[in-house]
C-alpha positions in Angstrom: 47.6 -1.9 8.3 45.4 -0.3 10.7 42.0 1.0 9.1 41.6 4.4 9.7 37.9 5.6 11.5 35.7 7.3 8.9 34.0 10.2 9.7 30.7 12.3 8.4 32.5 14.6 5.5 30.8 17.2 4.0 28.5 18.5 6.5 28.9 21.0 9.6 29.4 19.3 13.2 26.9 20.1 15.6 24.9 22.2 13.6 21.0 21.8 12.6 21.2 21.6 8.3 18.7 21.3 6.3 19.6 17.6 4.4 18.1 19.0 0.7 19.8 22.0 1.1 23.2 20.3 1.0 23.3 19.7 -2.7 22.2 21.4 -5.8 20.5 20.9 -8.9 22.0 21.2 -11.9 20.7 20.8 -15.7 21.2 17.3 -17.7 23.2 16.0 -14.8 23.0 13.7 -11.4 24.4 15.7 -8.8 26.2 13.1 -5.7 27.6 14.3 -2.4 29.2 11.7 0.0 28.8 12.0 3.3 30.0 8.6 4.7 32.4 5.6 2.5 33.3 2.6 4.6 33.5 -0.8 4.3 30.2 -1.0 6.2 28.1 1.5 5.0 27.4 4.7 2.3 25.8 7.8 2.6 25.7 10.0 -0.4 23.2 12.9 -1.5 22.1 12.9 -4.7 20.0 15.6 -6.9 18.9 14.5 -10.5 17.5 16.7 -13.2 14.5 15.4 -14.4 15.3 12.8 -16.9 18.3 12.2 -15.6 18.9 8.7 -14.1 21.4 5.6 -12.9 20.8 2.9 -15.1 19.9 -0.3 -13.6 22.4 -2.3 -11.1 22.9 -4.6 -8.2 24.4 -3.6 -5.4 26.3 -6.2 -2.3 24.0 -4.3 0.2 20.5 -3.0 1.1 20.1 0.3 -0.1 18.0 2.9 1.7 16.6 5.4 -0.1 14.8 8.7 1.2 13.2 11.0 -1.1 14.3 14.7 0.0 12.6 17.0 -2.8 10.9 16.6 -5.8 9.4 13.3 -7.1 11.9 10.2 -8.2 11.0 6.8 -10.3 12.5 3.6 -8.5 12.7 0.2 -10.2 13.6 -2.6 -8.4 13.6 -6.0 -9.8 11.4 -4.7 -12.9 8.9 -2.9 -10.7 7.9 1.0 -10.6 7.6 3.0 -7.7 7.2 7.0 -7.4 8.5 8.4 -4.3 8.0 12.3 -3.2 9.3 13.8 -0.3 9.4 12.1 2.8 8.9 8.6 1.7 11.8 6.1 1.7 12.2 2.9 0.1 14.8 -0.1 0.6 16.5 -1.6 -2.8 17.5 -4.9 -1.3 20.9 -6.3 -2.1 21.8 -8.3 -4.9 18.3 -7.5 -6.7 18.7 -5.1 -9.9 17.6 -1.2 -9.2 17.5 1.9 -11.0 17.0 5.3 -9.9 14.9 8.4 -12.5 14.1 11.7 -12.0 10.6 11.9 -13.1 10.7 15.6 -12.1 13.8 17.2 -10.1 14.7 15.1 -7.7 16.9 14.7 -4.5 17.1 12.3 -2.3 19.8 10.8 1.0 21.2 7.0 -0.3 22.4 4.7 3.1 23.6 1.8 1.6 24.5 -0.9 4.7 27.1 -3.8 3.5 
């Protein structure tokens, strides 16, 4: 079978976007928009509520993580770190991670296998 190429989804071709812009809040949830799904890589926009988080998890690849809005908790391997927009952060693979909204939060999720 013959893999099929996998294209950006979910965004407008050759037009300037505003990243944040292309997903929305909503209340008591985590909001997730994928823009890429491959064997080799993942990109997905996420938006959580405050509160709202994904529970801790290992993943087979280094995740990349860019805050877009708003100010998110990130654990990885038992240790806290705040990021507010503009400020990335890579989960490694195979170490435990966790993502909170300590207030709204959005941020863009590359995940390289």
């Amino acid at each position: 079978m013959e893999d099929k190429k996998v294209m950006i989804k979910n965004m407008k071709m050759a037009e300037v976007e505003v990243m944040k812009d292309l997903v929305n809040y909503m209340d008591q949830q985590v909001v997730s928009k994928t823009l890429v799904q491959n064997k080799s890589v993942s990109m997905t926009l996420f938006a959580f509520d405050k509160g709202e988080e994904i529970s801790s998890h290992e993943s087979s690849g280094d995740a990349f993580v860019q805050c877009l809005d708003g100010v998110g908790e990130i654990t990885i391997d038992d240790q806290t770190y705040l990021l507010t927009e503009g400020q990335s952060i890579v989960m490694p693979a195979k170490h435990p991670h966790a993502v909170f909204g300590k207030e709204r939060f959005k941020m863009l999720l590359v995940v390289i296998f």
